[in-house]
VOPAGU-2260 file (C-alpha; in pm, 1 decimal, decimal comma):
REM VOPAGU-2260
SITE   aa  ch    i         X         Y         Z
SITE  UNK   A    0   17002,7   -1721,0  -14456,6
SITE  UNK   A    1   17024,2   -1375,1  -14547,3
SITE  UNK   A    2   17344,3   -1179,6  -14497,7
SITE  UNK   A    3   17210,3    -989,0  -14200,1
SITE  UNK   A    4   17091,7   -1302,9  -14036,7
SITE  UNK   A    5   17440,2   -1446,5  -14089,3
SITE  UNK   A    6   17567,1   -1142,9  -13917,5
SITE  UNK   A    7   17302,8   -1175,8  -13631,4
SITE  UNK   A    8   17408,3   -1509,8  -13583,2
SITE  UNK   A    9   17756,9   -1435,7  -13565,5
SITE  UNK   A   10   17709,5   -1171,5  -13330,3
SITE  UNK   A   11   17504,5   -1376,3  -13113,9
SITE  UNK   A   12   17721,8   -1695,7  -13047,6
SITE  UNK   A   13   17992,4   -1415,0  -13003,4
SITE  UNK   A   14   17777,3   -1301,6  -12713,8
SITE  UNK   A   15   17698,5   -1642,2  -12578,4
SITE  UNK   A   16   18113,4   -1718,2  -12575,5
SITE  UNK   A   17   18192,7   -1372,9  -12411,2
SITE  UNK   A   18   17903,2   -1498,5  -12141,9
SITE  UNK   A   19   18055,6   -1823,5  -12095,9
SITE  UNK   A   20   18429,6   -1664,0  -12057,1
SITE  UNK   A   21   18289,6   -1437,3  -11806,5
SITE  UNK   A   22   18101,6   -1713,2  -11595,5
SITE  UNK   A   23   18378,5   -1906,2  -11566,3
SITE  UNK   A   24   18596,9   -1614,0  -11495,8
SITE  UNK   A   25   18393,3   -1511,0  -11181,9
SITE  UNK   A   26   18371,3   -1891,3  -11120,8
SITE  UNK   A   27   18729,2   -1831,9  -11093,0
SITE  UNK   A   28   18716,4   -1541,2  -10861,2
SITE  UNK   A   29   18517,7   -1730,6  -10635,3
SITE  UNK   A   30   18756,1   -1979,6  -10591,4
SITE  UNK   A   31   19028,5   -1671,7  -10512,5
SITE  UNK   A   32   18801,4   -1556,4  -10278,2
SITE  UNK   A   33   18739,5   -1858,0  -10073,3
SITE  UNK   A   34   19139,7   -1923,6  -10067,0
SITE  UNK   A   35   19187,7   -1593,8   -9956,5
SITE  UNK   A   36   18871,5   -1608,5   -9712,4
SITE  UNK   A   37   18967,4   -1968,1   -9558,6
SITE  UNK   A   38   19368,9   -1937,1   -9586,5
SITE  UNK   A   39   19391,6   -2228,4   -9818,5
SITE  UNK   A   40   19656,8   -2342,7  -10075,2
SITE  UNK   A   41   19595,4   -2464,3  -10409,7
SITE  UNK   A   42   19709,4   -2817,7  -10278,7
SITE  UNK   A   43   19422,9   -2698,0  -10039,3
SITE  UNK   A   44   19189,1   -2783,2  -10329,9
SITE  UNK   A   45   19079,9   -3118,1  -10472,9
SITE  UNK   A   46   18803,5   -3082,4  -10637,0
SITE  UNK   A   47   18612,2   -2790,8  -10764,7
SITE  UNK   A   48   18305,0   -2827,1  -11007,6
SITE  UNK   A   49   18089,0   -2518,7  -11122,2
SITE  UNK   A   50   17844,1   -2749,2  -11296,3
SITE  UNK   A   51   17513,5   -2645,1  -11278,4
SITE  UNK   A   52   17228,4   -2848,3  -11445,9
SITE  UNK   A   53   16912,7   -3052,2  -11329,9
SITE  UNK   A   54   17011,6   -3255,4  -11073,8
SITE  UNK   A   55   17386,3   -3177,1  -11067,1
SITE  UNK   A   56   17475,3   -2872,0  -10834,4
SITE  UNK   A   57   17815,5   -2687,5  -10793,5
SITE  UNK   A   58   18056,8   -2868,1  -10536,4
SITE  UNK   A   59   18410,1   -2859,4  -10404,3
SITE  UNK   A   60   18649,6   -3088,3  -10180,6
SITE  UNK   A   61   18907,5   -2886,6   -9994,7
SITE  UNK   A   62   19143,6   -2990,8   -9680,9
SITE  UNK   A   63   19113,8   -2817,6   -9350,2
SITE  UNK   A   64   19454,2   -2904,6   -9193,7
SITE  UNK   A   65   19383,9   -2705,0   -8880,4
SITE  UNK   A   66   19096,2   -2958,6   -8805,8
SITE  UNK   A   67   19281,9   -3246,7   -9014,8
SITE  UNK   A   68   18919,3   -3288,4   -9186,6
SITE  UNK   A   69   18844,3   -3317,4   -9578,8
SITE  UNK   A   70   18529,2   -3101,6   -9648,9
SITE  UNK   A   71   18303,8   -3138,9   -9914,2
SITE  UNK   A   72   18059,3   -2836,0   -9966,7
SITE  UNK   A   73   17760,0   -2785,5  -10177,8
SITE  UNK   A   74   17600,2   -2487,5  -10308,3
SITE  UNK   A   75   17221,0   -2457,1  -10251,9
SITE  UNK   A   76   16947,3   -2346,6  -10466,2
SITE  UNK   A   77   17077,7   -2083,4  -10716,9
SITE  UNK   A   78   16940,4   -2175,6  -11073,8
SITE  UNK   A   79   16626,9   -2266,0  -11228,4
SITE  UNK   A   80   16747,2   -2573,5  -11261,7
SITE  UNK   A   81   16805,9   -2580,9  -10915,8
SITE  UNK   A   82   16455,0   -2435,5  -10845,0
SITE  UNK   A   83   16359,7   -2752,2  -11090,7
SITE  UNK   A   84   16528,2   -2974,4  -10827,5
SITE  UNK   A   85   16369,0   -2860,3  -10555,3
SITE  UNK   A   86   16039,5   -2920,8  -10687,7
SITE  UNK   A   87   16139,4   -3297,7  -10773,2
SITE  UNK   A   88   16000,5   -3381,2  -10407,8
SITE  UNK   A   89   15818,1   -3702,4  -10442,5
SITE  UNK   A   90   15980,2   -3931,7  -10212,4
SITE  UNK   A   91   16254,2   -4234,3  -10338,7
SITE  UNK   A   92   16377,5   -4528,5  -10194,8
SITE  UNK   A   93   16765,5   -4387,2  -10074,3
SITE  UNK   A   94   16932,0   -4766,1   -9937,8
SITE  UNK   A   95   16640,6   -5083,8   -9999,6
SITE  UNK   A   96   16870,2   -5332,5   -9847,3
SITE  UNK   A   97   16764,8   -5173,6   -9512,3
SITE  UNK   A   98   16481,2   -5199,1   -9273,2
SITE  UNK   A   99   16300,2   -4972,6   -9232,4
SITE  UNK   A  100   16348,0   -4906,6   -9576,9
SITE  UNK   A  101   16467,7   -4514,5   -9552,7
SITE  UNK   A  102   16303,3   -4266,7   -9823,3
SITE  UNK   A  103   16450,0   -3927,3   -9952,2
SITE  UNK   A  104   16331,4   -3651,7  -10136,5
SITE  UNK   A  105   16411,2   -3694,3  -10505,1
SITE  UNK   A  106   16529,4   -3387,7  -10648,6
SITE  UNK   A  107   16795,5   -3414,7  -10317,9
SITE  UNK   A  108   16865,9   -3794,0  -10335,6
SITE  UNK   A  109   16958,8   -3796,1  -10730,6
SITE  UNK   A  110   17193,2   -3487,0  -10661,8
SITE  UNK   A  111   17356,3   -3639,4  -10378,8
SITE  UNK   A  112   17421,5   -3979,5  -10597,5
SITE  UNK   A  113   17584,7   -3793,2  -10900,9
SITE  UNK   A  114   17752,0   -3616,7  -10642,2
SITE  UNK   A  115   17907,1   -3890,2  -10515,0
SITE  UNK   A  116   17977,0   -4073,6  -10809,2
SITE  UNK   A  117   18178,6   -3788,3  -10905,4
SITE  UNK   A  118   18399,1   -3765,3  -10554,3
SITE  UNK   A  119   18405,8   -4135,4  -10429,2
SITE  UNK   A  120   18713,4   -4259,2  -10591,0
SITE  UNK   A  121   18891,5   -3870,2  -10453,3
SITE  UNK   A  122   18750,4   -3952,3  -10119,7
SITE  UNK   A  123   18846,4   -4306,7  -10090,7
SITE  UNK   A  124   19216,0   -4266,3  -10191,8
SITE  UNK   A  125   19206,8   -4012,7   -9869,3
SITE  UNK   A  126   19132,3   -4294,4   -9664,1
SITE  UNK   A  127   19426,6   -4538,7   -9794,8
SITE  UNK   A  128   19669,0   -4287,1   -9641,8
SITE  UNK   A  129   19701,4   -4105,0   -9351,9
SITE  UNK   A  130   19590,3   -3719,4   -9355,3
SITE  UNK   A  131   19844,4   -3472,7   -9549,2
């Protein structure tokens, strides 16, 4: 590679870097805001995940001691990737062991499962004790 398209190269994963930084960093000033906004603590906070990819959108687990409830919020449709999910709409098989078999929209249905592979064991340990 010439010299120039060393230095283009360079310059470009500098760019891409600086881009992540600054994704995360207003990833972090979301989370700021929604303290601020909802009056929560950082103990407030379980879980926060700013992943955003096919089939895996950007969640959170927070406590709400004034209703003694454990929340778990998703983000909706943001991405192209998102947009990609959404489109994933032929229908699945959610729980077979059932009858009537019930069926779920697929884009939805594999989000939801890596979803809650991701928060089961957080949400389970919440139900071994009482609420904090």
């Amino acid at each position: 590679m010439s010299s120039t398209g060393e230095t283009f190269s360079k310059i470009l994963q500098e760019r891409i870097y600086q881009y992540m930084w600054l994704i995360k960093m207003s990833a972090a000033v979301a989370v700021q805001k929604f303290k601020y906004l909802c009056d929560l603590e950082d103990k407030d906070i379980k879980l926060v995940s700013f992943n955003s990819r096919l089939y895996t959108l950007p969640h959170f687990i927070i406590l709400d001691h004034r209703s003694k409830s454990i929340i778990v919020g998703v983000r909706g449709t943001k991405s192209i990737n998102d947009v990609i999910t959404d489109l994933t709409c032929n229908n699945v098989v959610i729980i077979e062991q059932r009858r009537p078999m019930y069926m779920g929209h697929r884009g939805m249905v594999e989000s939801a499962t890596r979803i809650k592979r991701q928060i089961k064991d957080i949400l389970l340990a919440f139900l071994e004790e009482p609420f904090p």
